[in-house]
C-alpha positions in Angstrom: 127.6 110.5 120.0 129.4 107.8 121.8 128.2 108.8 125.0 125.1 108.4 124.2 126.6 104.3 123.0 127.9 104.4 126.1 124.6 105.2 128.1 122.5 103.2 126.3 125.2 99.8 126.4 124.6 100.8 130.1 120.9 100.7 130.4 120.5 97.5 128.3 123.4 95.1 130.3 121.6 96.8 133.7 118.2 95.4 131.8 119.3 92.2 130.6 121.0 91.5 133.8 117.5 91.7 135.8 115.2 90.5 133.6 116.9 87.6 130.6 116.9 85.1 133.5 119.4 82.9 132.2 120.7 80.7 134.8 122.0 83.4 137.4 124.5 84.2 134.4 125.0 87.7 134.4 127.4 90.6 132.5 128.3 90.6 136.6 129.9 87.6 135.9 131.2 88.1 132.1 128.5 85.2 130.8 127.5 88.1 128.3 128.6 92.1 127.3 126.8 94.7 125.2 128.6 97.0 122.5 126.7 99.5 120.0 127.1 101.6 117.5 124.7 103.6 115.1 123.5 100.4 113.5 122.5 98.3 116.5 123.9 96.6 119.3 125.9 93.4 119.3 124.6 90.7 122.3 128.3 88.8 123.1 128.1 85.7 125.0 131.2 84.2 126.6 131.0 80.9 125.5 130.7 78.0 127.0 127.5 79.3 128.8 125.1 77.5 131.0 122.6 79.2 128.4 121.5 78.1 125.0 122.1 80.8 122.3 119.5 80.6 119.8 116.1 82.1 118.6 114.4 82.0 121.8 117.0 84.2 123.2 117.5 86.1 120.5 113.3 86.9 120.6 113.8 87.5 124.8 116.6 89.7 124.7 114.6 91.7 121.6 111.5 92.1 123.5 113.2 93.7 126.7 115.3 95.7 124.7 112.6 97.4 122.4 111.6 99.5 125.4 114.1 100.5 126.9 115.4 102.2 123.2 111.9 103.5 122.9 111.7 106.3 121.7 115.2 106.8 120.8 115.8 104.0 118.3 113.2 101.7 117.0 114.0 97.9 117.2 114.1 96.4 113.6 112.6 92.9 114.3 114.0 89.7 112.8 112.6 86.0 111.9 115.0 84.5 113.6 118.5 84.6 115.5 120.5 86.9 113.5 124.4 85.9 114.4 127.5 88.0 113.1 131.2 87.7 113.6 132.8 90.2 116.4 136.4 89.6 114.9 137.8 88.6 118.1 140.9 87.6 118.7 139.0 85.4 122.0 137.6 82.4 120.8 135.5 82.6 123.4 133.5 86.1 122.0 133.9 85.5 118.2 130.3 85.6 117.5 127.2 88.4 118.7 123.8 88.5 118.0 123.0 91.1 116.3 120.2 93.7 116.7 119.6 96.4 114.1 118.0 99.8 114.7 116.8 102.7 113.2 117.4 106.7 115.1 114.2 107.8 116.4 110.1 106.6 116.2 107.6 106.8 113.9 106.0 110.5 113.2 103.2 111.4 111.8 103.0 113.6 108.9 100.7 116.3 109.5 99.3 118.2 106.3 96.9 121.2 106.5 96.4 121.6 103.0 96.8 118.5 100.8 96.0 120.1 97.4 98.8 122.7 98.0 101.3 120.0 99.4 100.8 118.2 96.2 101.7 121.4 94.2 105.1 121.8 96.0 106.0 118.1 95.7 108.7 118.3 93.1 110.8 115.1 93.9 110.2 111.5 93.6 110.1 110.5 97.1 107.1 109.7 98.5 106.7 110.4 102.0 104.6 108.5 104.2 106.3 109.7 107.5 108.0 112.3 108.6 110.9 110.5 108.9 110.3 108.0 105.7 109.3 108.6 102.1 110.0 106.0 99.3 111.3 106.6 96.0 108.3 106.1 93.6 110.8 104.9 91.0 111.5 101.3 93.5 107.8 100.8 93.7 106.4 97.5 92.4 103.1 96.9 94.0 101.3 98.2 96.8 99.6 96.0 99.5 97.3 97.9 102.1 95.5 95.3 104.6 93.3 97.0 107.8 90.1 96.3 109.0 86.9 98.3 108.6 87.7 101.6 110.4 91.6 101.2 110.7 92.6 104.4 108.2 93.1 102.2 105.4 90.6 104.3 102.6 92.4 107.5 104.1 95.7 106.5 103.2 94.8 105.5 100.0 93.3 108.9 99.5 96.6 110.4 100.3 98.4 108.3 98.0 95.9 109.1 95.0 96.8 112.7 95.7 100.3 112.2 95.4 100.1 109.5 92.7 97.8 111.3 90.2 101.2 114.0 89.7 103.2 111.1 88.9 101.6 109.2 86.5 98.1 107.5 85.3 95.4 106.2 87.7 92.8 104.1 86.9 90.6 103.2 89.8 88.3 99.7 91.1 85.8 101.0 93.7 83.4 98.0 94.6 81.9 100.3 97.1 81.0 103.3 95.4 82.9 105.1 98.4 85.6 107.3 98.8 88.0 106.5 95.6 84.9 106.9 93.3 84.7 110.5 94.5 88.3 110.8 93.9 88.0 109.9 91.0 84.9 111.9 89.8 86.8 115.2 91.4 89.9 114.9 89.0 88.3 113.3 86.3 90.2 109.9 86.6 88.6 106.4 85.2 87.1 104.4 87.4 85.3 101.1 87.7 82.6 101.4 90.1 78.9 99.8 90.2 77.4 103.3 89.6 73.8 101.5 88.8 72.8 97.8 90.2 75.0 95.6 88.4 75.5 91.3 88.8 78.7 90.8 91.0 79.7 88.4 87.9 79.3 91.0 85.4 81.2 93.9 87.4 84.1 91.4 88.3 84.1 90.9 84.5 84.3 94.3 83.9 86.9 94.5 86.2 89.1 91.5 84.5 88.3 93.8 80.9 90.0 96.8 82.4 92.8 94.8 83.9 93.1 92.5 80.6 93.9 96.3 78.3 96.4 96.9 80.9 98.5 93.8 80.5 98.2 94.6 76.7 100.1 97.7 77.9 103.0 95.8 79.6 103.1 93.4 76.2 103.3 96.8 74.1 106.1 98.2 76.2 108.1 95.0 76.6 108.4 94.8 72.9 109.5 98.6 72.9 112.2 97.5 75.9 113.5 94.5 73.7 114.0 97.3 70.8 115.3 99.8 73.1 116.3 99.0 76.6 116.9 101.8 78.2 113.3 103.1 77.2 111.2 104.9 79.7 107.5 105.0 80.7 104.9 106.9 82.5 103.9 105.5 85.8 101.1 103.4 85.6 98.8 102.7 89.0 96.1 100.3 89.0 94.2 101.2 91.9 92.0 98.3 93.4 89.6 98.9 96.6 88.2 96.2 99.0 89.8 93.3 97.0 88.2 90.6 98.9 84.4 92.4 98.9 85.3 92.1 95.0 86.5 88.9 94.7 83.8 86.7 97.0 81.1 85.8 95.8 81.6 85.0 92.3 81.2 82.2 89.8 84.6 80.0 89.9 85.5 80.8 86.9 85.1 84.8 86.6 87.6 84.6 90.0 89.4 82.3 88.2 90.1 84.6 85.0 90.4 87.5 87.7 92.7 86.0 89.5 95.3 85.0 86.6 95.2 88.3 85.1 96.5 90.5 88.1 98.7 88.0 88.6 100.3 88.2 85.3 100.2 92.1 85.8 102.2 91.6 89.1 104.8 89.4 87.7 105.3 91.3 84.5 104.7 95.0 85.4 107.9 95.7 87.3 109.6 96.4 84.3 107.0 98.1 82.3 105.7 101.0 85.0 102.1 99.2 85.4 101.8 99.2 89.2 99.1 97.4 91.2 97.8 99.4 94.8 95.8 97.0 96.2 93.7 97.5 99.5 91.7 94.8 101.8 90.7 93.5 104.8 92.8 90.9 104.6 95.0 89.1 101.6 93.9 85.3 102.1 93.9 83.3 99.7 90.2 84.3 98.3 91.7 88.1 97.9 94.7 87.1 96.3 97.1 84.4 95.0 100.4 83.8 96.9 102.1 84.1 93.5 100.7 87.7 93.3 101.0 88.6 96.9 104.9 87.9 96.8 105.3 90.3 94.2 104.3 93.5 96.2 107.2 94.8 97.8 105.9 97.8 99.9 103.5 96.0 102.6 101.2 98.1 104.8 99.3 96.6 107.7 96.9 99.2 109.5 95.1 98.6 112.4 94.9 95.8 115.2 98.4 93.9 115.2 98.9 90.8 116.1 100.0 87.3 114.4 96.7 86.6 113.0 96.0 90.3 111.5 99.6 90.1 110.4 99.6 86.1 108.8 98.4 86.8 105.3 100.6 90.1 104.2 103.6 89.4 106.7 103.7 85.5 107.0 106.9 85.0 108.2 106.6 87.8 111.1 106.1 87.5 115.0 105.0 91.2 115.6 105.5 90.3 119.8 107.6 92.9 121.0 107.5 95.3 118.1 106.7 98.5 119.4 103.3 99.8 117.8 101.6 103.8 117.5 98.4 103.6 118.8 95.3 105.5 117.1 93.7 105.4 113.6 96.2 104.9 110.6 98.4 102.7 112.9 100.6 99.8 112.1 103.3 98.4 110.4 105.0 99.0 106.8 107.7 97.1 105.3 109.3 98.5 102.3 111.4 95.8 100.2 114.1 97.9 97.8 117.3 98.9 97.7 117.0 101.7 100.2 115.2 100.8 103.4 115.8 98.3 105.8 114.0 94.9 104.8 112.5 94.5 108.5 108.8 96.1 109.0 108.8 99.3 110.8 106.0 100.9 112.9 103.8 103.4 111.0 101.7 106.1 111.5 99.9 107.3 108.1 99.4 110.6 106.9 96.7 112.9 108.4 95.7 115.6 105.8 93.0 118.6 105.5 91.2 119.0 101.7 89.1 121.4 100.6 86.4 119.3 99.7 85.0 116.2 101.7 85.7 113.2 99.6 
């Protein structure tokens, strides 16, 4: 494997050396040297340089290098500079910036039979990729952003599947689309206006449903303060097109909307009650900030850029970041124990049922 180190240091210096552009300073000249291993590559610079060390190269040297590793190693993408110690004995080279990686690309999982992939799922990792599943067991919340055609409603659909074997569902379908049919196949509750109903009254309706489920998380908090090492069922709220729901709407009914599923994403961590919540976007008329921090797997399908990108991954600059084309397309970033905390480029699920939902 460190051959392949070796070729790779090789192609990025050769890179870097035509196209950083940093004051004619060059590995030629030993202003800067590459070393990686099989958790990134370190950036050295000899310093003094005739170069500032900072974000903006950090940002330039991650956008040349993200192509080159294509298709290799994905480029985990940072906020900002991200400096570690080299443990040089040099003064000179005692510092690197760092840039982490992941082996390979995204892959799409391919299913030609979803109901019988559901039957042989036995473990509690959820995959989304071929090469990424998440432990159900580390999910909080579930954030799904894409515009209108992007794959979003698919994905969902594929997580119902899954989902249903692992716990409750109920389910919010504004639309009277996809989930509704879900729902009416496997005879799961859902919230849908089946006849013509006032927005105000259905978002009511909606607050009701939500309302018994934060009665849930006070019941099982008091049965964690008796015993805590008690366990739960998995419990999945499941609410489609949150911003068609939300707009619209007399003040207060958004109001008492809002406070509830946010009290439900602060206090249902602990309890199993888990919110999967899909939109267009997650401005501040879909969803608080308070309740928007509190998801902690973050799924952005569709057209990527900093605008698309502003309201579910605030503090990201997705320039550079090397994005699957096609529908289902984007970015995920899974916040636990177990996966990196940077995003990484997805491709969702494509599945066969027997039925058209």
């Amino acid at each position: 494997m460190q051959e392949s180190y070796e070729y790779i240091e090789t192609q990025l210096i050769q890179s870097l050396n035509l196209a950083l552009n940093i004051d004619n300073e060059t590995s030629y000249n030993h202003a800067f040297d590459i070393q990686a291993n099989q958790d990134g590559f370190w950036f050295i610079p000899r310093l003094p340089a005739g170069f500032v060390v900072d974000s903006a190269l950090y940002d330039k040297i991650y956008r040349i290098s993200g192509a080159i590793l294509y298709p290799n190693w994905t480029l985990l993408k940072q906020n900002g500079a991200y400096f570690v110690p080299t443990h040089s004995q040099d003064f000179h080279t005692q510092r690197a910036l760092f840039f982490p990686w992941v082996e390979g690309n995204a892959k799409r999982l391919v299913i030609d039979d979803i109901d019988e992939f559901t039957e042989k799922w036995v473990n509690n990792k959820l995959p989304i990729m071929e090469n990424l599943d998440i432990n159900i067991d580390k999910i909080n919340h579930i954030g799904i952003a894409g515009q209108s055609g992007s794959g979003k409603s698919t994905f969902l659909i594929f997580l119902l599947y899954l989902l249903k074997e692992r716990g409750s569902i109920t389910i919010c379908d504004p639309k009277l689309d996809s989930p509704s049919r879900f729902a009416r196949k496997f005879d799961i509750p859902v919230i849908a206006p089946v006849e013509v109903q006032n927005q105000n009254d259905f978002v009511s309706s909606v607050t009701a449903m939500l309302s018994q489920h934060l009665d849930l998380i006070h019941d099982r908090q008091r049965e964690l303060y008796k015993d805590p090492n008690a366990k739960f069922e998995h419990n999945y709220i499941v609410i489609d097109e949150l911003l068609a729901l939300t707009e619209n709407v007399a003040k207060n009914v958004a109001g008492a909307f809002q406070s509830v599923i946010s009290q439900i994403a602060l206090l249902g961590r602990a309890t199993n009650v888990h919110l999967i919540l899909v939109s267009q976007r997650f401005d501040a008329h879909a969803l608080s900030t308070a309740t928007r921090e509190q998801l902690n797997v973050l799924i952005q399908i569709g057209n990527i850029n900093s605008r698309t990108t502003s309201f579910l991954m605030p503090d990201l600059d997705p320039n550079g970041i090397v994005v699957p084309q096609g529908i289902g397309s984007g970015l995920i970033q899974i916040i636990d124990s177990e996966h990196p905390y940077q995003v990484l480029p997805l491709l969702t699920p494509s599945f066969k049922t027997k039925e058209v939902l």
